[in-house]
C-alpha positions in Angstrom: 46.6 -22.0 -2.8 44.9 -23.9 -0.1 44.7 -20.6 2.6 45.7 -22.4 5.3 48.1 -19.7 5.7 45.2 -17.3 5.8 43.3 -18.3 8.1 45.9 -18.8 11.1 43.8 -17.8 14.9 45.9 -15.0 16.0 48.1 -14.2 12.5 48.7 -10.6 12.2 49.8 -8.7 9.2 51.3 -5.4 9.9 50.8 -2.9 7.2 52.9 0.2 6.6 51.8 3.5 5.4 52.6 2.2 1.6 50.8 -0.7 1.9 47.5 0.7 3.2 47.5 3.8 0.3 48.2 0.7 -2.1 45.0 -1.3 -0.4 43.1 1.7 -0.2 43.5 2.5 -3.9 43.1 -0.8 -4.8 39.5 -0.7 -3.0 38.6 2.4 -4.2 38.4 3.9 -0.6 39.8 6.8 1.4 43.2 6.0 3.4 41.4 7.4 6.6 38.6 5.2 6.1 40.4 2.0 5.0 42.4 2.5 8.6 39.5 3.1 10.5 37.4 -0.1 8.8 39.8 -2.2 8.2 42.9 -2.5 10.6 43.5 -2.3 14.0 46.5 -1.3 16.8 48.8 -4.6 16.9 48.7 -6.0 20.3 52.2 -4.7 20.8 50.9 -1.2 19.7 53.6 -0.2 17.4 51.7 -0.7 14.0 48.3 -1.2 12.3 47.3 -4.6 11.3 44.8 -6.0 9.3 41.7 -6.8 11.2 40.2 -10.9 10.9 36.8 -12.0 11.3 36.1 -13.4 14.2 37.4 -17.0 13.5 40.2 -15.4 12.7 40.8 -15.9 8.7 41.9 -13.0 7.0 39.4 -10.7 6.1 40.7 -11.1 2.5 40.3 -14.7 1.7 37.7 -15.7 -0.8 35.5 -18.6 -0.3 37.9 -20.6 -3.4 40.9 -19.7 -1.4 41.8 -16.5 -3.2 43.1 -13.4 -2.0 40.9 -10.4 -2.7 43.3 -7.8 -3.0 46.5 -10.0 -3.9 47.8 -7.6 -6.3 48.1 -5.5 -3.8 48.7 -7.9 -1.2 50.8 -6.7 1.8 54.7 -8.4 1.9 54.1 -10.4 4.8 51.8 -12.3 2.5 53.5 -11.9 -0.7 57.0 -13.1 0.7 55.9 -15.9 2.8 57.2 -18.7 2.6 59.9 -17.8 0.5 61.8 -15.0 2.4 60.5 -15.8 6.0 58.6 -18.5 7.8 57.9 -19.3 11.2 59.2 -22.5 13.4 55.6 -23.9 13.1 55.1 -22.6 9.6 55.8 -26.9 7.6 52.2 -27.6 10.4 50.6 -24.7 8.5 52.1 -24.8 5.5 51.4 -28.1 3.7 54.0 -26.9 0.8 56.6 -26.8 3.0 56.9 -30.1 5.0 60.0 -31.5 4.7 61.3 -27.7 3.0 62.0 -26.6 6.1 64.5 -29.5 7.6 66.6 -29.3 4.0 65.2 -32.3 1.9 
């Protein structure tokens, strides 16, 4: 819980159709308006992603390190680092170093 993983310059999280009504509900706001306030075209313009502030942290991320919507959290975020990570992932990731090579 120390959102380290949140707060990664140039992280994206994709979100899919279910994931945004989920968010959307969740916030108590429209599914049109949700997209157009708070995602974005992925720089490889096949999904939405969630927008960051401008230092990049997630736009989700409480001061204490909490996620704001976690129960509704997209997968990327609720299956990290337990069904994918990335080769830098253990310099991120404190929970992780020496996970990663086995021990």
């Amino acid at each position: 819980m120390c959102g380290a993983c949140c707060r990664i310059k140039d992280g994206i999280v994709r979100v899919s159709d279910a994931e945004i009504a989920r968010i959307a509900a969740f916030l108590r706001m429209d599914e049109s308006e949700f997209i157009e306030r708070e995602t974005e075209v992925a720089p490889d313009r096949k999904s939405l992603i969630l927008k960051s502030r401008p230092d990049g942290s997630c736009a989700y991320l409480t001061d204490d390190n909490l996620c704001r919507i976690n129960p509704v959290k997209p997968d990327k975020c609720r299956t990290f680092p337990f069904e994918w990570t990335n080769t830098d992932s253990d310099e991120v990731c404190l929970g992780l170093i020496g996970r990663l090579d086995g021990n």
